[in-house]
FIKOLZA-1660 file (N, C-alpha, C; in steps of 0.1 Angstrom, whole numbers, plus 5000, padded with zeros to 4 digits):
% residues 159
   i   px   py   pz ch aa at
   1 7178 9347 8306  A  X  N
   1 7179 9358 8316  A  X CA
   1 7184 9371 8309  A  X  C
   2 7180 9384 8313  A  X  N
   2 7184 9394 8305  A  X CA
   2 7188 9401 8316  A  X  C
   3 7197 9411 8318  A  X  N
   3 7203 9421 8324  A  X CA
   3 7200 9435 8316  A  X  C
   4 7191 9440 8324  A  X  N
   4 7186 9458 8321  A  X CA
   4 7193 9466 8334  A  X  C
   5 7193 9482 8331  A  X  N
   5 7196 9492 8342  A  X CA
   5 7181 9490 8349  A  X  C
   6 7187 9498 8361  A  X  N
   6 7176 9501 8373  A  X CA
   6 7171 9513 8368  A  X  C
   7 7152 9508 8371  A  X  N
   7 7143 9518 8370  A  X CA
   7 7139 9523 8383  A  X  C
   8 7133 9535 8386  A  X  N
   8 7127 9542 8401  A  X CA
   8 7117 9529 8400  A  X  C
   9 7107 9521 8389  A  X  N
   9 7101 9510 8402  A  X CA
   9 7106 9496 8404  A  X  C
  10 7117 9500 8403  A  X  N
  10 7127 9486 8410  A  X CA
  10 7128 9489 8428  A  X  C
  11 7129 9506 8432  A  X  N
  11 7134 9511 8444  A  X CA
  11 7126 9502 8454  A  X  C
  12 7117 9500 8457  A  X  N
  12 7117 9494 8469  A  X CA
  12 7114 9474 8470  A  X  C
  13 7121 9474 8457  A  X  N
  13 7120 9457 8456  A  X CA
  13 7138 9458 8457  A  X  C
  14 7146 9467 8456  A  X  N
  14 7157 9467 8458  A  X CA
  14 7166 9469 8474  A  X  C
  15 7156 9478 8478  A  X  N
  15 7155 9478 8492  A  X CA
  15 7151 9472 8499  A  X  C
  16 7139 9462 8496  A  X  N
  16 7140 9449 8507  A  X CA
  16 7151 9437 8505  A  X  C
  17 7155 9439 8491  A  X  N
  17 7166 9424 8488  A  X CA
  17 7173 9431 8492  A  X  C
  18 7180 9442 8494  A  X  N
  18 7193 9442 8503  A  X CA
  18 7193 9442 8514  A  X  C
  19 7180 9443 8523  A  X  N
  19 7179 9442 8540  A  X CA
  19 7178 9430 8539  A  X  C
  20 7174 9426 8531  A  X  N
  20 7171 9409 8532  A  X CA
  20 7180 9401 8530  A  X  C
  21 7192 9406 8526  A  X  N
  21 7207 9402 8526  A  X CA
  21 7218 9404 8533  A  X  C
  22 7214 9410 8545  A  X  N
  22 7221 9417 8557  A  X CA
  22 7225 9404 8562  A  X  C
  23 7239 9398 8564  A  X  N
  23 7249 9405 8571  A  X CA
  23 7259 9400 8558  A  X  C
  24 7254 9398 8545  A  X  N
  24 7264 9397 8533  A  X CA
  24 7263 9414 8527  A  X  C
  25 7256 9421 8523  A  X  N
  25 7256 9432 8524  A  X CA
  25 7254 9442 8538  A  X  C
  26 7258 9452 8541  A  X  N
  26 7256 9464 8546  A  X CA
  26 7240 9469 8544  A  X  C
  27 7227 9472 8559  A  X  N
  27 7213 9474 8557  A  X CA
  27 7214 9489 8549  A  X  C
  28 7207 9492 8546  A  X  N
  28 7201 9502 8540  A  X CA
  28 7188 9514 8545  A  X  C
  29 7190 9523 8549  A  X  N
  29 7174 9531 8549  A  X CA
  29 7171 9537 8535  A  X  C
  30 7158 9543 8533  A  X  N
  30 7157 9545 8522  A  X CA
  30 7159 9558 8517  A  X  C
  31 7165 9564 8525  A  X  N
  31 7176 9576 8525  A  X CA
  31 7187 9575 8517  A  X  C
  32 7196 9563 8530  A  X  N
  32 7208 9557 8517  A  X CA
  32 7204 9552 8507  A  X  C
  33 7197 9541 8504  A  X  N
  33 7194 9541 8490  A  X CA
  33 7190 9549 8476  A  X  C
  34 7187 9560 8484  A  X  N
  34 7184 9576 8474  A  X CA
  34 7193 9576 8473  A  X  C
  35 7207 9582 8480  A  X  N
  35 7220 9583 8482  A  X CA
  35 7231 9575 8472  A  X  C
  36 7227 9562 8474  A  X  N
  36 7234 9552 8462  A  X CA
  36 7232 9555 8452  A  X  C
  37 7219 9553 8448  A  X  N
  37 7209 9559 8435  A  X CA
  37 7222 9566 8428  A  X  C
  38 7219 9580 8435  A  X  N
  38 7225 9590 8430  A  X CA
  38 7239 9589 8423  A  X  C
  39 7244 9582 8434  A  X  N
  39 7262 9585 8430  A  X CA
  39 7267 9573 8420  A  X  C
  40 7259 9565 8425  A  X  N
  40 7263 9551 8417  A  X CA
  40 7263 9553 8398  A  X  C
  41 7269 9547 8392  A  X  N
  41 7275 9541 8379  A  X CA
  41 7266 9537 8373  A  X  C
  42 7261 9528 8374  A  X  N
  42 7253 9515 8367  A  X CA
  42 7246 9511 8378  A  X  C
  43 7234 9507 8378  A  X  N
  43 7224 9495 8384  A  X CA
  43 7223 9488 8380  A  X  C
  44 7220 9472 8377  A  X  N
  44 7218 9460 8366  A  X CA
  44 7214 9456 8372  A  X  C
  45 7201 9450 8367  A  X  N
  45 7190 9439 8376  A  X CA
  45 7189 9428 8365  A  X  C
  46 7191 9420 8370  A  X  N
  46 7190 9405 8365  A  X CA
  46 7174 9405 8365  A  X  C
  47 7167 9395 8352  A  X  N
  47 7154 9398 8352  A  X CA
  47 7155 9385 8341  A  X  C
  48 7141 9377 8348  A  X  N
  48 7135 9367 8335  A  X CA
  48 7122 9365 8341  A  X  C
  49 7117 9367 8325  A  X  N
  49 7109 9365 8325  A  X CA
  49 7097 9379 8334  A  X  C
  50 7108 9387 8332  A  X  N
  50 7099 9403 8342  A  X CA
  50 7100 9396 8358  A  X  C
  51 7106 9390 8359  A  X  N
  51 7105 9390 8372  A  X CA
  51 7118 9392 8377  A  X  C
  52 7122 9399 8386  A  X  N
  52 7141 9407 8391  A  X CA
  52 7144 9395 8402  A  X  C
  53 7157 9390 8397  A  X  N
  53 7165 9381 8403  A  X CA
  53 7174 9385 8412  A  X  C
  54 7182 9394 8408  A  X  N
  54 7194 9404 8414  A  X CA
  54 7200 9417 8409  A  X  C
  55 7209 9420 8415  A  X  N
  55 7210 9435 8415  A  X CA
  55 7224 9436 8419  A  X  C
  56 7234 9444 8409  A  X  N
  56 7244 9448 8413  A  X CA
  56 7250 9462 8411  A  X  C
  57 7254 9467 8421  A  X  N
  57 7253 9484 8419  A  X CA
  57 7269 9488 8419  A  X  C
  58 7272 9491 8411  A  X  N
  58 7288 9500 8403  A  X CA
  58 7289 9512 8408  A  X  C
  59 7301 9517 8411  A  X  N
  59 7302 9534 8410  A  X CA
  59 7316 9531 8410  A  X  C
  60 7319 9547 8399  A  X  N
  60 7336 9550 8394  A  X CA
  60 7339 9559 8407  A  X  C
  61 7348 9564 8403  A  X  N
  61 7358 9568 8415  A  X CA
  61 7355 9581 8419  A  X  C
  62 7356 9589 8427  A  X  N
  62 7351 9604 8425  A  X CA
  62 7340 9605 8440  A  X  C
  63 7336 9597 8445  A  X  N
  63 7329 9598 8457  A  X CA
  63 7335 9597 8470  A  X  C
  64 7345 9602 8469  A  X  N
  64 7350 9596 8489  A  X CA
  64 7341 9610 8495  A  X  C
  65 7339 9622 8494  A  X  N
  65 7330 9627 8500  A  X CA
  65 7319 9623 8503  A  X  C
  66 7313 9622 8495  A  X  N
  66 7301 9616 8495  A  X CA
  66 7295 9603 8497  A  X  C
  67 7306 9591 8500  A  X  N
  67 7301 9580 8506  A  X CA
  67 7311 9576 8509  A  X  C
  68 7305 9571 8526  A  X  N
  68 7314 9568 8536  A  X CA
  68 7313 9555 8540  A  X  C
  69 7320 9546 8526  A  X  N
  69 7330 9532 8528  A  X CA
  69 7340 9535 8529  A  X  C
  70 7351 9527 8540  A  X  N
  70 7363 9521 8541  A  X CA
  70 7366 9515 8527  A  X  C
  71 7362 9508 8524  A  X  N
  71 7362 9496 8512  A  X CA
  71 7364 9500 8503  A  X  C
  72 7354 9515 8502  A  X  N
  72 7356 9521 8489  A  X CA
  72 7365 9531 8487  A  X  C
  73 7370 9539 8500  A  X  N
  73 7378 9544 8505  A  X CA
  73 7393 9544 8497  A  X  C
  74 7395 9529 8507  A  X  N
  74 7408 9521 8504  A  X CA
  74 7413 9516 8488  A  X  C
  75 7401 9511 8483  A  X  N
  75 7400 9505 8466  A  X CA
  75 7402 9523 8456  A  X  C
  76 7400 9529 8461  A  X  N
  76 7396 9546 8454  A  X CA
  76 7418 9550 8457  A  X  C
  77 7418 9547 8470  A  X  N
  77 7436 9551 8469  A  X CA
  77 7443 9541 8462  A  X  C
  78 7439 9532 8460  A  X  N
  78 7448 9523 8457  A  X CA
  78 7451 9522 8442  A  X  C
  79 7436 9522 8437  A  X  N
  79 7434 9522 8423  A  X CA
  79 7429 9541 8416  A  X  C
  80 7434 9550 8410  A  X  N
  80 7433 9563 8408  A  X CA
  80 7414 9563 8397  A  X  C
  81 7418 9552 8388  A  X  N
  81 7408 9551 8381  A  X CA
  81 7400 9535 8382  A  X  C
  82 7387 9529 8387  A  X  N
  82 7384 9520 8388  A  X CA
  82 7367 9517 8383  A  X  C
  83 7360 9507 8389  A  X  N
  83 7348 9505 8388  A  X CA
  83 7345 9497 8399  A  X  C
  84 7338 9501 8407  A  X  N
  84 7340 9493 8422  A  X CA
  84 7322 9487 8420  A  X  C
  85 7324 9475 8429  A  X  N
  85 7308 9465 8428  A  X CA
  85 7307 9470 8447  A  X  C
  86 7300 9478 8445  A  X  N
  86 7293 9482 8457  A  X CA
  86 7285 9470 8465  A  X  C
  87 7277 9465 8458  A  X  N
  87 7267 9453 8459  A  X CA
  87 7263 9446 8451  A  X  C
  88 7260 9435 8454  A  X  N
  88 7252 9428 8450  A  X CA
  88 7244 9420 8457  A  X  C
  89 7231 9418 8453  A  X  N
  89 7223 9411 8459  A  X CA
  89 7215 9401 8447  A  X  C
  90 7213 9388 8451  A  X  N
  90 7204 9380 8448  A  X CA
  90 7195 9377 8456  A  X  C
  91 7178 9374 8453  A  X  N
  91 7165 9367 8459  A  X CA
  91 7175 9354 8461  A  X  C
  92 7170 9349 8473  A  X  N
  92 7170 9337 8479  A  X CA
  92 7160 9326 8470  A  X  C
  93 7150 9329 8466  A  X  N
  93 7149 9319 8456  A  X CA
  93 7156 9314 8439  A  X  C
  94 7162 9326 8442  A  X  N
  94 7166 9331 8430  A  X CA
  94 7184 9323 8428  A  X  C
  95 7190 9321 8440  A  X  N
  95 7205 9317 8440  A  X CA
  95 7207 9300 8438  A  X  C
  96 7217 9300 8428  A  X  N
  96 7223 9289 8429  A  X CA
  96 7222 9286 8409  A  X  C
  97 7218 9300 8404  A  X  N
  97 7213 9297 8390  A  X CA
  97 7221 9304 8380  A  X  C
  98 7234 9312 8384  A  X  N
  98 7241 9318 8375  A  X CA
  98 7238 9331 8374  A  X  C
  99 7229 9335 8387  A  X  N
  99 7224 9353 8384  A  X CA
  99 7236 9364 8383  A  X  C
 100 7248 9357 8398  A  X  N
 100 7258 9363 8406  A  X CA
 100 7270 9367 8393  A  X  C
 101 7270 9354 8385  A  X  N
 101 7281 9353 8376  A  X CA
 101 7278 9363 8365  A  X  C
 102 7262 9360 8360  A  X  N
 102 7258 9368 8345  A  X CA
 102 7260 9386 8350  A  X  C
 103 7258 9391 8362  A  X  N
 103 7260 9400 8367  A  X CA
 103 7274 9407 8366  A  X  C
 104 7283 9404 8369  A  X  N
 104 7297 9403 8372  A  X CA
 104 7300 9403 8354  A  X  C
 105 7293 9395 8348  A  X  N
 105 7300 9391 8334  A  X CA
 105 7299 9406 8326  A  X  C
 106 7284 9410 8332  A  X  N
 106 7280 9422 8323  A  X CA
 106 7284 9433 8330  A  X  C
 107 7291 9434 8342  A  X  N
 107 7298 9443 8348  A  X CA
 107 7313 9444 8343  A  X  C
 108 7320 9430 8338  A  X  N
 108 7334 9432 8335  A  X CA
 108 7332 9435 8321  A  X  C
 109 7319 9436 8313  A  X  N
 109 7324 9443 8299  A  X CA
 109 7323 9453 8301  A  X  C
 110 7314 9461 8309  A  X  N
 110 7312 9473 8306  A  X CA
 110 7327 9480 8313  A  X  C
 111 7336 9475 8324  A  X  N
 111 7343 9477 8333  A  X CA
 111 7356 9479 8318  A  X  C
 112 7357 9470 8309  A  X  N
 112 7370 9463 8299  A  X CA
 112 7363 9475 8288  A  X  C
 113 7354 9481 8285  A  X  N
 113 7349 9488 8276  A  X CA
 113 7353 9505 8281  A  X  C
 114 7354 9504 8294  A  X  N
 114 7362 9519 8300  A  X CA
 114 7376 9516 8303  A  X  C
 115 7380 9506 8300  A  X  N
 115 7392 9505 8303  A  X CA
 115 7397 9504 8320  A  X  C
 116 7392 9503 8328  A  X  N
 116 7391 9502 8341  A  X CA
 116 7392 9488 8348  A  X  C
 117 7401 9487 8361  A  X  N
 117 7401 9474 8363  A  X CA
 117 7387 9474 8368  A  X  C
 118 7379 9464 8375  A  X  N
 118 7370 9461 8378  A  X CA
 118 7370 9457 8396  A  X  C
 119 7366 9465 8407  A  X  N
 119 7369 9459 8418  A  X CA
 119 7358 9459 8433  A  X  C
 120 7365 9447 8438  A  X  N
 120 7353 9445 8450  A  X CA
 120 7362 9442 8463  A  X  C
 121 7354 9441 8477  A  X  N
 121 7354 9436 8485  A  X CA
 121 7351 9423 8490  A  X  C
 122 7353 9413 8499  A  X  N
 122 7347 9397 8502  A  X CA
 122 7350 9400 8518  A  X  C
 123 7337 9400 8527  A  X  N
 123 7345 9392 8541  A  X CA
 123 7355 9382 8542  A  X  C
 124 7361 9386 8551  A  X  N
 124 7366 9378 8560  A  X CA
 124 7364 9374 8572  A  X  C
 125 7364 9384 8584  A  X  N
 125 7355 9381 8594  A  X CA
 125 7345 9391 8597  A  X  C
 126 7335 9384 8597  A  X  N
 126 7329 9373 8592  A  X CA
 126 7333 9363 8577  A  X  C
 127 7336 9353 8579  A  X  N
 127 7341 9346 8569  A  X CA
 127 7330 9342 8555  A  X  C
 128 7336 9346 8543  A  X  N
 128 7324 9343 8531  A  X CA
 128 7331 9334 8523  A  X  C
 129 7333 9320 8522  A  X  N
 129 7344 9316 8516  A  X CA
 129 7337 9312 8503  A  X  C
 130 7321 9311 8505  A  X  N
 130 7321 9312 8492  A  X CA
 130 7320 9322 8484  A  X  C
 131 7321 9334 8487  A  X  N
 131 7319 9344 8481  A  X CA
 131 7334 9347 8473  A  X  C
 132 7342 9344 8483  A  X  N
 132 7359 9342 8479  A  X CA
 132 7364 9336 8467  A  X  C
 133 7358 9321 8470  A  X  N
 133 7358 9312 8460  A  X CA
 133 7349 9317 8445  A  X  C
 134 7342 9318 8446  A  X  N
 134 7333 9330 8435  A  X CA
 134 7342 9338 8429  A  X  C
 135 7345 9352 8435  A  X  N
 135 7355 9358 8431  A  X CA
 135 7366 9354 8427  A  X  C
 136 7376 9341 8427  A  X  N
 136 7390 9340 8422  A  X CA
 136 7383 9328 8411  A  X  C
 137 7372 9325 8411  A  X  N
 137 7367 9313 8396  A  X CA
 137 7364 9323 8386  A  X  C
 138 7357 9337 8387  A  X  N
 138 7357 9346 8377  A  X CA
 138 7367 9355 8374  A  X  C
 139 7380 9355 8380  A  X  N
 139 7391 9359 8379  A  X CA
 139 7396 9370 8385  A  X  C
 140 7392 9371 8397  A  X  N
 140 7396 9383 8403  A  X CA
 140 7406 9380 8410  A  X  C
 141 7415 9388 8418  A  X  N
 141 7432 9383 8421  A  X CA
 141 7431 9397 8434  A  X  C
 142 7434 9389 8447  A  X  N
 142 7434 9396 8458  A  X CA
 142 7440 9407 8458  A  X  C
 143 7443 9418 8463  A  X  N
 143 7453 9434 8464  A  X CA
 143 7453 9434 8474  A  X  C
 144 7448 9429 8488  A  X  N
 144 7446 9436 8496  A  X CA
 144 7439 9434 8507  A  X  C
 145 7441 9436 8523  A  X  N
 145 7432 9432 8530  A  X CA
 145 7430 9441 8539  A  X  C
 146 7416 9449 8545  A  X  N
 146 7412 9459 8555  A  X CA
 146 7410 9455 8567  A  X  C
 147 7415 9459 8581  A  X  N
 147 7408 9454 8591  A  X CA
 147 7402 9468 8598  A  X  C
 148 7387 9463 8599  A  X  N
 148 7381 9474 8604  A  X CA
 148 7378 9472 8615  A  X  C
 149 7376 9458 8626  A  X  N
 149 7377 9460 8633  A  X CA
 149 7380 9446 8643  A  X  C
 150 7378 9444 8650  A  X  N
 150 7379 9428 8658  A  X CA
 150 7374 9414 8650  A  X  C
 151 7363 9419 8650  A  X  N
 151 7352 9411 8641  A  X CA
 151 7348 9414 8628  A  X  C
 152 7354 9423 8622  A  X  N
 152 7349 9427 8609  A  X CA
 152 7364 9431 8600  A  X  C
 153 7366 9421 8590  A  X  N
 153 7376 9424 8582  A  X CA
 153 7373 9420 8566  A  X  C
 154 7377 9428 8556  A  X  N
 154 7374 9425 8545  A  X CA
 154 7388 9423 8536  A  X  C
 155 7386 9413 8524  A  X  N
 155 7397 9413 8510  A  X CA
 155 7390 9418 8503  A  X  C
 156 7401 9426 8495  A  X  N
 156 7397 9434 8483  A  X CA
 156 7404 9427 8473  A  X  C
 157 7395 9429 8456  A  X  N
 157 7398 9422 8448  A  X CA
 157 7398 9429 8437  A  X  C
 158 7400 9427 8425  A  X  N
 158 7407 9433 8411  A  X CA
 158 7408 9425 8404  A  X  C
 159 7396 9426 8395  A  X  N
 159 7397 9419 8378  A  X CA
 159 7403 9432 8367  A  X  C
% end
């Protein structure tokens, strides 16, 4: 498996795996996705064999104008200088093969190479326990928990 940046003809194989990952990611128009494009860090698409497995999209600190997460909001005061995992998405054929981890792995070098902790979000309610459990086996260590709303609460995390 190799891990490359995002090219413009990734954009709309990127935009259907993240609607297609709705209610573990946040939907997307292809507005916002111009939008992310833009502000985001790094793209990294998991790829074998030319064919894209997943996708995880980074951005450093400097955006609370310009994009309107809580998540990222919160992780931006908390932490002055970071590397936040906006998303990730894996193909449903694609899960259960090490995409989520190789992703994350090549996200914490580059994260340990700026000297920056490395940080994310996990539901809670809606509950993601395996996403949870994922996160503290690659070593990430909770900071933190948002409640945005009745039904919608998230932990934040920090490698």
């Amino acid at each position: 498996m190799d891990v490359r940046e995002f090219h413009e003809r990734d954009f709309e194989w990127v935009l259907t795996l993240n609607n297609d990952n709705i209610p573990a990611v946040s939907g997307l128009s292809v507005e916002d996705l111009r939008h992310l494009i833009k502000i985001a860090d790094r793209i990294l698409i998991a790829e074998e064999d030319g064919l894209s497995l997943g996708v995880l999209i980074l951005m450093r600190e400097g955006h609370l104008k310009s994009y309107q997460s809580k998540n990222y909001a919160w992780l931006t005061e908390k932490f002055d200088r970071h590397l936040y995992i906006d998303r990730i998405m894996i193909g449903s054929e694609a899960r259960g093969r090490g995409i989520g981890k190789r992703l994350y792995h090549d996200a914490a070098i580059l994260a340990n190479s700026l000297k920056l902790p490395l940080t994310a979000e996990v539901n809670v309610v809606p509950d993601n326990p395996a996403s949870h459990a994922f996160h503290q086996r690659v070593g990430f260590e909770a900071v933190g928990d948002i409640d945005h709303a009745p039904d919608y609460k998230v932990r934040c995390y920090k490698k």
